[in-house]
C-alpha positions in Angstrom: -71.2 30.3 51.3 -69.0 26.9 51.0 -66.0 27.3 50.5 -64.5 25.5 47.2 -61.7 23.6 47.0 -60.2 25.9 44.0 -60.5 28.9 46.7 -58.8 27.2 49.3 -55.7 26.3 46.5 -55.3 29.4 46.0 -55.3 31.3 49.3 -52.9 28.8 50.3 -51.0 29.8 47.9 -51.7 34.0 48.6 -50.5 33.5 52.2 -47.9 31.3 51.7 -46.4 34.0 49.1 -47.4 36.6 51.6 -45.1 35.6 54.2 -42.3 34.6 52.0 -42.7 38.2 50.8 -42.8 39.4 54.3 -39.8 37.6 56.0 -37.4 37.9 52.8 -35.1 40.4 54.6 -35.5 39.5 57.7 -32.2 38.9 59.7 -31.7 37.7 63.3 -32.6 41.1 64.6 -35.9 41.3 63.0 -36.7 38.1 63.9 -35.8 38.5 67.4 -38.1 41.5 67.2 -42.2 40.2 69.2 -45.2 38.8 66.9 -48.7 40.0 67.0 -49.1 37.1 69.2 -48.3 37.4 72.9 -45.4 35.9 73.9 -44.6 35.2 71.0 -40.9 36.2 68.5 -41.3 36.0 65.3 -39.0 33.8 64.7 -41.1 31.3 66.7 -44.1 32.3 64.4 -41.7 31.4 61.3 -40.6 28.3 62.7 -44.4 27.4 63.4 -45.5 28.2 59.9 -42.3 25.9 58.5 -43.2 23.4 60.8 -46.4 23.2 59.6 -45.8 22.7 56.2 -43.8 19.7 57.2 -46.6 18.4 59.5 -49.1 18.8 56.3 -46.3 17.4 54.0 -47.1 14.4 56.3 -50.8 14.1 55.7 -50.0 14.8 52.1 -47.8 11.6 51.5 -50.6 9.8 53.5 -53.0 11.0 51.3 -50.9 9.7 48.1 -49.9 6.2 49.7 -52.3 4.9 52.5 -48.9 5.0 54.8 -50.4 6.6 57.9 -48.4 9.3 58.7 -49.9 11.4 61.7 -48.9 15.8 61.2 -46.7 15.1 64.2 -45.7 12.1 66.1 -46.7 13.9 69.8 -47.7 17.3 71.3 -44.2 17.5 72.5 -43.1 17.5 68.6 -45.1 19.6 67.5 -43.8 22.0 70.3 -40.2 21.1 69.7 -40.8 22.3 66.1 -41.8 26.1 67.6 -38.8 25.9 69.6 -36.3 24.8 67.0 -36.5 28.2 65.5 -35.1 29.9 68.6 -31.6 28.3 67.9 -31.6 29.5 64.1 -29.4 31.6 62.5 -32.1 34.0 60.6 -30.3 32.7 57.2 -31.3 28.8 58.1 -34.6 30.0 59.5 -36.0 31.8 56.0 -34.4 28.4 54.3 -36.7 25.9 56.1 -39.3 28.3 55.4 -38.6 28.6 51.8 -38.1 24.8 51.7 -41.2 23.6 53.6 -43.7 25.2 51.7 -41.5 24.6 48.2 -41.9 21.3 49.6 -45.5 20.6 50.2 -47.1 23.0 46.9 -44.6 20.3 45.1 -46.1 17.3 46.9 -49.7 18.6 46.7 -49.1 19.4 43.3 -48.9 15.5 42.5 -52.1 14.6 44.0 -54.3 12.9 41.7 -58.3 13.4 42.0 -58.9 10.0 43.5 -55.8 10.8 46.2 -57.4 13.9 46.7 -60.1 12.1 48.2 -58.4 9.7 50.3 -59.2 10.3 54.3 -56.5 11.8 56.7 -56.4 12.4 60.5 -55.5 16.1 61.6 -53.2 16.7 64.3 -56.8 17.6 66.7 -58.3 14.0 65.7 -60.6 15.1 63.3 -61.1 12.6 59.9 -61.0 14.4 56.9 -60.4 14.4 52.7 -57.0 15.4 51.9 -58.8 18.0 49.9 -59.7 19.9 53.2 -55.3 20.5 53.5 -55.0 23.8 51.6 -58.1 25.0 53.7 -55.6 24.1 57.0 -52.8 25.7 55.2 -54.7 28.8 54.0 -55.3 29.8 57.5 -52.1 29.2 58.9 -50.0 31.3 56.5 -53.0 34.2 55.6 -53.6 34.7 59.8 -49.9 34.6 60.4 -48.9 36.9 57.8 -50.9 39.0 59.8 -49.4 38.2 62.6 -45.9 39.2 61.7 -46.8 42.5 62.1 -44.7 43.6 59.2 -47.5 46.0 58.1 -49.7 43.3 56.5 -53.7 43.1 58.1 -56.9 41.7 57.4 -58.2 44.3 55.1 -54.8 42.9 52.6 -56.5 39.2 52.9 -59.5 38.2 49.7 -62.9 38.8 51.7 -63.7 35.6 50.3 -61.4 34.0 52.7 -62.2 36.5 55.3 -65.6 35.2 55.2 -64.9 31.7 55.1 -62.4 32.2 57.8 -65.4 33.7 59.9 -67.7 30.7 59.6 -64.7 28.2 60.3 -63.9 30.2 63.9 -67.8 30.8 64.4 -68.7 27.1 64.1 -65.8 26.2 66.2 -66.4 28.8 68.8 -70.4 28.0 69.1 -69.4 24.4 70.7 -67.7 25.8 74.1 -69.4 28.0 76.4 -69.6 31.6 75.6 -70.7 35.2 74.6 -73.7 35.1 72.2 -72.7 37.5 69.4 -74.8 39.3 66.3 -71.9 41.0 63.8 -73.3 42.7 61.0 -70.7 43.7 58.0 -71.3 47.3 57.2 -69.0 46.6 53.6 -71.0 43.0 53.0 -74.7 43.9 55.0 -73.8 40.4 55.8 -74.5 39.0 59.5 -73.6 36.6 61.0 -74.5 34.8 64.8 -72.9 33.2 67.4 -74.7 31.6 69.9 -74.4 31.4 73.3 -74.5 32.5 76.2 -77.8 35.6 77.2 -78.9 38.1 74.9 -76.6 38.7 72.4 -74.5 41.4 72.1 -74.5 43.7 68.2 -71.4 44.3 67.1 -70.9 46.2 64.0 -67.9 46.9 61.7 -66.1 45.7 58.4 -65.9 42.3 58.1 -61.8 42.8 58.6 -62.3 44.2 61.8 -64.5 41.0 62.8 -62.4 38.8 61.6 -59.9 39.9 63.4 -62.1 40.3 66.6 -62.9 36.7 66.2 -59.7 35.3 65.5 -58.8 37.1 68.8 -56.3 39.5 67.0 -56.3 43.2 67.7 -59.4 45.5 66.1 -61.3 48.4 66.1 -64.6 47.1 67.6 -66.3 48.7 70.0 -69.9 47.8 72.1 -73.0 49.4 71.6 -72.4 51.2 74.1 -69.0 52.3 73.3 -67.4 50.2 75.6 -65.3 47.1 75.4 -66.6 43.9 73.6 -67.1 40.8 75.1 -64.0 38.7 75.6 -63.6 35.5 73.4 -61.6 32.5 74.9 -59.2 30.5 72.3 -59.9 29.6 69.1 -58.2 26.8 68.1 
């Protein structure tokens, strides 16, 4: 099912609260403490999601103004802005948070319909409406809430956006080489394929649990066989 523009408002706007709920008490501590995400501090996860809102901010007043401002100047920026939140004290961190995505619902908020329109250039090339932006931020700030690991999973996230979240990675995954996949919702009877390569292999489960499975986040999936599943490669 397409995904409307209204939806995508407001899961934006669900996630975005969702991890300002989450990291509201965090001090340096928690924030030193690991992410769902290898390698990764949560702090650096915060600093991504803050940086982010910045880096759409951009697109935003591009959107408004036909100035061409790119999400981030170079790669190396856009890993600087991870970095950055390493050095934080955990008071500064939660303010850039609070104050980039204060920042962009305010500057997304004065977006007329015509502006709305107006065609933008992501950070991986791609040409699209402005009105695809809350789509980009809803899955940066629902996924990440996530992967805080604060006690917040798929199953809290709107199926709605679970499933639209599944046909985004689905579509993106079926253009690189890789397992061919048949998951079948037992909560939706939905299914849903991935193509590629040999026979492909049924996987069954909630549509949580393949969410996260194809988001490459942790799950409860299992092969037919009881085994392991296939192993995806990246996502984005």
């Amino acid at each position: 099912m397409p995904r409307s523009f209204d939806d995508t408002r407001r899961w934006a706007e669900l996630g975005t609260n969702l991890v300002l709920e989450a990291t509201a008490d965090f001090d340096d501590k928690a924030y030193d403490a690991p992410s769902g995400l290898p390698g990764w501090q949560r702090r650096q996860l915060v600093a991504h999601v803050a940086a982010n809102a910045d880096a759409l901010g951009n697109l935003v007043h591009w959107a408004a103004t036909g100035e061409e401002t790119p999400m981030y100047a170079s790669p190396e920026e856009r890993a600087a802005g991870i970095e950055r939140g390493l050095g934080m004290p955990a008071a500064e961190l939660t303010g850039w948070l609070r104050r980039s995505a204060a920042e962009l619902a305010a500057s997304t908020a004065e977006l007329g319909d015509g502006q709305w329109q107006n065609p933008v250039v992501t950070a991986q090339g791609r040409t699209v409406p402005a009105t695809e932006l809350p789509w980009m931020r809803s899955r940066e700030v629902c996924v990440h809430a996530v992967d805080l690991g604060t006690g917040i999973t798929f199953a809290d996230l709107p199926a709605d956006f679970l499933g639209a979240l599944c046909d985004d990675v689905i579509a993106k995954r079926a253009k690189t080489p890789g397992p061919a996949l048949r998951l079948t919702e037992t909560d939706t009877g939905e299914v849903r394929e991935l193509p590629g390569d040999g026979e492909p292999t049924v996987l069954t489960g909630p549509l949580h649990e393949i969410t996260a499975y194809l988001t490459g986040r942790g799950h409860a999936l299992t092969a037919p066989d009881g085994g392991p599943v296939p192993t995806l490669g990246p996502w984005l």
